[in-house]
ZADO-1210 file (C-alpha; in nm, 4 decimals, padded with zeros to 6 digits):
<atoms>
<atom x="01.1001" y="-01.9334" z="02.8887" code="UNK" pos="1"/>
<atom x="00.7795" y="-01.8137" z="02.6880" code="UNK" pos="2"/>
<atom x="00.7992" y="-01.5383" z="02.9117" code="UNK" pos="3"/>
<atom x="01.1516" y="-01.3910" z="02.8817" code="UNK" pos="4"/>
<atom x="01.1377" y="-01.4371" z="02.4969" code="UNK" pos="5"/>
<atom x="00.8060" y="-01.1943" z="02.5265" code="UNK" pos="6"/>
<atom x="01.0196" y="-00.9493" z="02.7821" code="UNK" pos="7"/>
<atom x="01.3269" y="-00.9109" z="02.5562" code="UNK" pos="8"/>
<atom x="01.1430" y="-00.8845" z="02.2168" code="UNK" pos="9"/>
<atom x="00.8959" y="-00.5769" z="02.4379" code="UNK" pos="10"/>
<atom x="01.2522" y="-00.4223" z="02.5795" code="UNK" pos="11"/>
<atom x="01.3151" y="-00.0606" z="02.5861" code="UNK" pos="12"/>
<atom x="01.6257" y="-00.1421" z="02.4792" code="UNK" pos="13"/>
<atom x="01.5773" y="-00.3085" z="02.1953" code="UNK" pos="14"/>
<atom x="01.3822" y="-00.0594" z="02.0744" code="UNK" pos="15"/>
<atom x="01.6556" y="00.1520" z="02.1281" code="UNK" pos="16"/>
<atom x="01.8899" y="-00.0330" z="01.8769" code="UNK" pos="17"/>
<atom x="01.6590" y="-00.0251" z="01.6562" code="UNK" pos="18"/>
<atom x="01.5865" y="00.3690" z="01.6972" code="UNK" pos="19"/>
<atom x="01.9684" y="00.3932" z="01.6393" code="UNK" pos="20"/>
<atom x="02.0002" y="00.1447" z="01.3565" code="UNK" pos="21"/>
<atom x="01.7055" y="00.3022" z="01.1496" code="UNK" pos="22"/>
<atom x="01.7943" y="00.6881" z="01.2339" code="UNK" pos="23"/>
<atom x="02.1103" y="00.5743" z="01.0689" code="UNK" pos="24"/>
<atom x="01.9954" y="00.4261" z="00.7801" code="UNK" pos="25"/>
<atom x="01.7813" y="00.7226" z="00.7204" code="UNK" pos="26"/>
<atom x="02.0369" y="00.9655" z="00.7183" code="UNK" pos="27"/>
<atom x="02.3097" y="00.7958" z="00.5471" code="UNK" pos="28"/>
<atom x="02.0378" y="00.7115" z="00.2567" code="UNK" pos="29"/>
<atom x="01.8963" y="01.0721" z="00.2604" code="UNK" pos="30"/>
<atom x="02.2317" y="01.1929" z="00.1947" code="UNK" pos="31"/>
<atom x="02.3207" y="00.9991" z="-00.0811" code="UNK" pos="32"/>
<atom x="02.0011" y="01.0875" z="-00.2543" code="UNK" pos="33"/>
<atom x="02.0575" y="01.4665" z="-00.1480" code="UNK" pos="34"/>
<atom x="02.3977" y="01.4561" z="-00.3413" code="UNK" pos="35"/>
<atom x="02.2263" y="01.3297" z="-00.6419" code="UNK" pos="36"/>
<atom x="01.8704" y="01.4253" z="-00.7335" code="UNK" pos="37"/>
<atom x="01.8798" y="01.3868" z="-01.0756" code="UNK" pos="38"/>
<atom x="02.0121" y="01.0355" z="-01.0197" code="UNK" pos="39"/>
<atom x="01.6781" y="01.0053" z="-00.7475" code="UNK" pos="40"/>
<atom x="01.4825" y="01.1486" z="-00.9964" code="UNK" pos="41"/>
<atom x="01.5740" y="00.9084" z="-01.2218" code="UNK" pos="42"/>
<atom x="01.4913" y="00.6324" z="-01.0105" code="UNK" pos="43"/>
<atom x="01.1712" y="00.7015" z="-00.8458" code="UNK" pos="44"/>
<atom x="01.0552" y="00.8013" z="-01.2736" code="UNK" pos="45"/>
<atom x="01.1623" y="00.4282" z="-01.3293" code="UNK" pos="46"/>
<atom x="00.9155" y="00.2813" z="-01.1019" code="UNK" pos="47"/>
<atom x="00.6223" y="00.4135" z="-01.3486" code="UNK" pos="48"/>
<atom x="00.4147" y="00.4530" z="-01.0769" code="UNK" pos="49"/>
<atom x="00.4464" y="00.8133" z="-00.9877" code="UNK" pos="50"/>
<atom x="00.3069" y="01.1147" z="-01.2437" code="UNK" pos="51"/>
<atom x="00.5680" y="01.2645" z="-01.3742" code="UNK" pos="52"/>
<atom x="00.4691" y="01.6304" z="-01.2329" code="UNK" pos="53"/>
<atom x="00.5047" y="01.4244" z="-00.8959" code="UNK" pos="54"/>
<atom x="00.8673" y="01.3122" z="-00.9550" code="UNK" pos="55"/>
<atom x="01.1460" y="01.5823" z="-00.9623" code="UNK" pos="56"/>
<atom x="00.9362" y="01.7316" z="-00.5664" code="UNK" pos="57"/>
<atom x="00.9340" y="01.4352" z="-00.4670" code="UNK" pos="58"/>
<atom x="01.3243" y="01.3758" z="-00.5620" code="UNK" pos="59"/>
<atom x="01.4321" y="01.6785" z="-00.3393" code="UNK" pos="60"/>
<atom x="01.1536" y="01.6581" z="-00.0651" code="UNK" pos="61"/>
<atom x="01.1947" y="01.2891" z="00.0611" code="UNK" pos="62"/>
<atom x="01.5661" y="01.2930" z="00.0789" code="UNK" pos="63"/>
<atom x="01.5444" y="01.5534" z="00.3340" code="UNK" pos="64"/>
<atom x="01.2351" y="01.3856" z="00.5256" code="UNK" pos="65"/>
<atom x="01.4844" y="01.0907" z="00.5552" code="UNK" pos="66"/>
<atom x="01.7259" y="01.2672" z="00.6783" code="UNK" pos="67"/>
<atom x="01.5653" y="01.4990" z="00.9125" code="UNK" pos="68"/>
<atom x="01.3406" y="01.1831" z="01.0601" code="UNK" pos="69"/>
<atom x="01.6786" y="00.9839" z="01.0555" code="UNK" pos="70"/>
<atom x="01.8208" y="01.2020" z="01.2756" code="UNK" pos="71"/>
<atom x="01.5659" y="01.2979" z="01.4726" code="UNK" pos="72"/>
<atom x="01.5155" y="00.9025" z="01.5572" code="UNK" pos="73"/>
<atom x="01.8902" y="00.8973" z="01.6468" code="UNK" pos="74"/>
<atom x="01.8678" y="01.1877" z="01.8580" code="UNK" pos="75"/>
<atom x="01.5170" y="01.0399" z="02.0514" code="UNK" pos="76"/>
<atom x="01.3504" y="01.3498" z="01.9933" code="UNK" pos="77"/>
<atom x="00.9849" y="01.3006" z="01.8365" code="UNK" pos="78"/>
<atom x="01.0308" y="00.9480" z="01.8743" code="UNK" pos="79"/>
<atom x="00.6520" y="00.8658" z="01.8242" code="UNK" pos="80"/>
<atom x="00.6147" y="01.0296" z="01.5382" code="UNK" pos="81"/>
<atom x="00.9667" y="00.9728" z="01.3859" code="UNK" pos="82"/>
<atom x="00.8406" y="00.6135" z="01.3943" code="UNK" pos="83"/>
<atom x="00.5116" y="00.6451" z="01.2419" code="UNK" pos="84"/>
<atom x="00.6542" y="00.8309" z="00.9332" code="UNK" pos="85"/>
<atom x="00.9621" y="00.5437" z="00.8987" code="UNK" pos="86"/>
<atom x="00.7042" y="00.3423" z="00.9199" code="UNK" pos="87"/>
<atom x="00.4595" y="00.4578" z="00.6647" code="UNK" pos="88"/>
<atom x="00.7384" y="00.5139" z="00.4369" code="UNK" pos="89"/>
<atom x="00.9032" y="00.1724" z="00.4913" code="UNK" pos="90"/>
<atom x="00.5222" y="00.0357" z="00.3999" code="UNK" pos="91"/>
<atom x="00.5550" y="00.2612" z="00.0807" code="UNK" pos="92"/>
<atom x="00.8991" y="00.1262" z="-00.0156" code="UNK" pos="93"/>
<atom x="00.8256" y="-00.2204" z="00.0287" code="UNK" pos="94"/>
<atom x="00.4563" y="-00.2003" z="-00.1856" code="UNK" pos="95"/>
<atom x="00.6479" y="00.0410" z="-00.4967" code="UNK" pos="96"/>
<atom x="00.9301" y="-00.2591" z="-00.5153" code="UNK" pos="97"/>
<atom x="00.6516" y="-00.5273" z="-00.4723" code="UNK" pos="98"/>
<atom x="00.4518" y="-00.3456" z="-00.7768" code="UNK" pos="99"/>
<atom x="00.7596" y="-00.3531" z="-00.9684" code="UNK" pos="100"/>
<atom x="00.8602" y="-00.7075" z="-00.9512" code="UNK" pos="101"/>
<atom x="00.5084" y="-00.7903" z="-01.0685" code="UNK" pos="102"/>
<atom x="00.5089" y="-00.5939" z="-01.3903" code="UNK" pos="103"/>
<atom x="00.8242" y="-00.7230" z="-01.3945" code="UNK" pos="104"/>
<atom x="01.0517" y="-00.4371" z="-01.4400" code="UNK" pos="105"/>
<atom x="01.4351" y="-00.4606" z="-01.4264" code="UNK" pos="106"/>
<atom x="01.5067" y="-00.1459" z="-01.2212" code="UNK" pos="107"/>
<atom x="01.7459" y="-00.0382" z="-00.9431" code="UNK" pos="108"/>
<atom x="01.6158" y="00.0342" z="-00.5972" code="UNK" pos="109"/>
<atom x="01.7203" y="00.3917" z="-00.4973" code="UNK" pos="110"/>
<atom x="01.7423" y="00.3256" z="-00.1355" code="UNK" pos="111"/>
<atom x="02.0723" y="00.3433" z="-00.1347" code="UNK" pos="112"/>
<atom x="02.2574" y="00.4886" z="-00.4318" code="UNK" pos="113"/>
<atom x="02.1006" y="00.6813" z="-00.7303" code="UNK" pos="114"/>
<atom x="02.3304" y="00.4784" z="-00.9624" code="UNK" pos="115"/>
<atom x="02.0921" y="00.3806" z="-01.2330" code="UNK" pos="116"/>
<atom x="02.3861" y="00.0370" z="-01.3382" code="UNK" pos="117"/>
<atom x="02.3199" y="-00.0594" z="-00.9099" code="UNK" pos="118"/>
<atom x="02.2292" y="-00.3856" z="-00.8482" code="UNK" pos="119"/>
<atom x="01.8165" y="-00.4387" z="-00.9331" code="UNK" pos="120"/>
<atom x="01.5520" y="-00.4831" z="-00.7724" code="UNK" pos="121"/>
<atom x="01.3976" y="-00.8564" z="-00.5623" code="UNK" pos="122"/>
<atom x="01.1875" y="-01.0254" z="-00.3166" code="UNK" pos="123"/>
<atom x="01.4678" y="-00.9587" z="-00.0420" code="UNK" pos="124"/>
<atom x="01.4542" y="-00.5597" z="-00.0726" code="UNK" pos="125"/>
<atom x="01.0769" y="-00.6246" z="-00.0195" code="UNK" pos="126"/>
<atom x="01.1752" y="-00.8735" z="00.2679" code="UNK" pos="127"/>
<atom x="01.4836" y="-00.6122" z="00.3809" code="UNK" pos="128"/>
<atom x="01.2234" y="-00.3219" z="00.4378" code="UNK" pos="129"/>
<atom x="00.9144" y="-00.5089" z="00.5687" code="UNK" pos="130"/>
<atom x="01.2139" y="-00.6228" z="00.8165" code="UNK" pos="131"/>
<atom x="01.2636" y="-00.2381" z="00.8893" code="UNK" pos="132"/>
<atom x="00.9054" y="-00.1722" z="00.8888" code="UNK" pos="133"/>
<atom x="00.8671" y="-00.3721" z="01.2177" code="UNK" pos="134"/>
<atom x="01.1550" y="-00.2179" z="01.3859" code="UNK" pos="135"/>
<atom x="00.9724" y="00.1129" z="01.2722" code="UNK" pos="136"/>
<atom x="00.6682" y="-00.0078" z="01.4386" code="UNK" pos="137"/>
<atom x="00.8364" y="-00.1824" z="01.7524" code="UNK" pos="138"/>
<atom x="00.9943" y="00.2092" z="01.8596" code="UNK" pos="139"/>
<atom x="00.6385" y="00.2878" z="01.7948" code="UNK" pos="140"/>
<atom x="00.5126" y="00.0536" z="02.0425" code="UNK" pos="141"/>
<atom x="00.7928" y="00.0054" z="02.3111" code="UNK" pos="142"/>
<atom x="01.0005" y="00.3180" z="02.3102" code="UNK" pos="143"/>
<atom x="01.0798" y="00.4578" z="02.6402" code="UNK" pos="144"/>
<atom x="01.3216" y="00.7776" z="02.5849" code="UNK" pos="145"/>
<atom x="01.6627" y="00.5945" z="02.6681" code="UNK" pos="146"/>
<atom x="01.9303" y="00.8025" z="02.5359" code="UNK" pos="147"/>
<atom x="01.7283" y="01.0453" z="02.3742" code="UNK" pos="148"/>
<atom x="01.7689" y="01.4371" z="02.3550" code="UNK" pos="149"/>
<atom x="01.4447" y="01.4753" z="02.4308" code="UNK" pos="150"/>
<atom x="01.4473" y="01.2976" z="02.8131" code="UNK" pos="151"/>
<atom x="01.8181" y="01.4670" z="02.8793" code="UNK" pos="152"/>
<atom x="01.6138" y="01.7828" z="02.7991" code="UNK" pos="153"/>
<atom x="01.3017" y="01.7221" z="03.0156" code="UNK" pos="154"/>
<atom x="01.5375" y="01.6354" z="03.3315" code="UNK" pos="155"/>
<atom x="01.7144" y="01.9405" z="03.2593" code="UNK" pos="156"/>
<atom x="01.4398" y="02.1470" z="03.2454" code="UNK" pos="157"/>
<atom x="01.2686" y="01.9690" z="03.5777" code="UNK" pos="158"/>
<atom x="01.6238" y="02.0355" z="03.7681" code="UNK" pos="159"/>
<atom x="01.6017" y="02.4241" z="03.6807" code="UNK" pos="160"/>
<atom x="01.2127" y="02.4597" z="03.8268" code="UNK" pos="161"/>
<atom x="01.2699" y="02.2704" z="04.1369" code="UNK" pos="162"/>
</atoms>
């Protein structure tokens, strides 16, 4: 029993839900933040953790990383290091909200709308993307290529030279 539990949670497959389910959160929260940077802007200033000559590059640079990684991870091409950055960033989200709730502020997320009246910040968005940060790191681990771009390419590319 042991056994199967440690098969399924080590499956390929699994790992390619979750390649799907974060590439999709990726892009669709890129884009929102893409539509509205002064609304990101806004957001990652109320976190009073960033300088402020850090804030308005980041705003426009990280919705696009999101995005391109996103859909990169739904795609399966860079896989390995698609993860490690969803990863890395999902570690960054999860210690900025943590910060926050200690000094106590009363702020709105930004992971998913740049509405500064959105529902604020708790323990479960630090829960919610620690959850997502071991997804991130299980594609890092157990990700084999199924349905990605990047193995459809390889077999086309063997077919032509043989």
């Amino acid at each position: 029993m042991r056994a199967r539990i440690i098969t399924w949670f080590a499956s390929p497959f699994l790992s390619l839900l979750f390649r799907w389910f974060l590439g999709t959160i990726f892009v669709y929260a890129g884009l929102v933040k893409i539509a509205d940077p002064l609304g990101f802007a806004l957001a990652l200033y109320n976190y009073h953790i960033l300088p402020s000559w850090m804030i308005n590059p980041l705003a426009i640079c990280v919705p696009w990383v999101e995005v391109i990684i996103g859909a990169a991870l739904l795609a399966g091409i860079m896989v390995p290091g698609g993860a490690l950055v969803v990863s890395g960033m999902l570690a960054v989200f999860a210690v900025a909200i943590g910060i926050s709730l200690i000094r106590g502020l009363d702020i709105a997320c930004g992971c998913f709308s740049t509405s500064a009246g959105a529902e604020p910040i708790t323990w479960l968005y630090v829960a919610r993307d620690l959850l997502l940060l071991g997804m991130g790191v299980h594609i890092l681990f157990f990700d084999q290529g199924y349905a990605s771009l990047a193995r459809l390419i390889q077999a086309r590319w063997h077919k032509i030279n043989t």
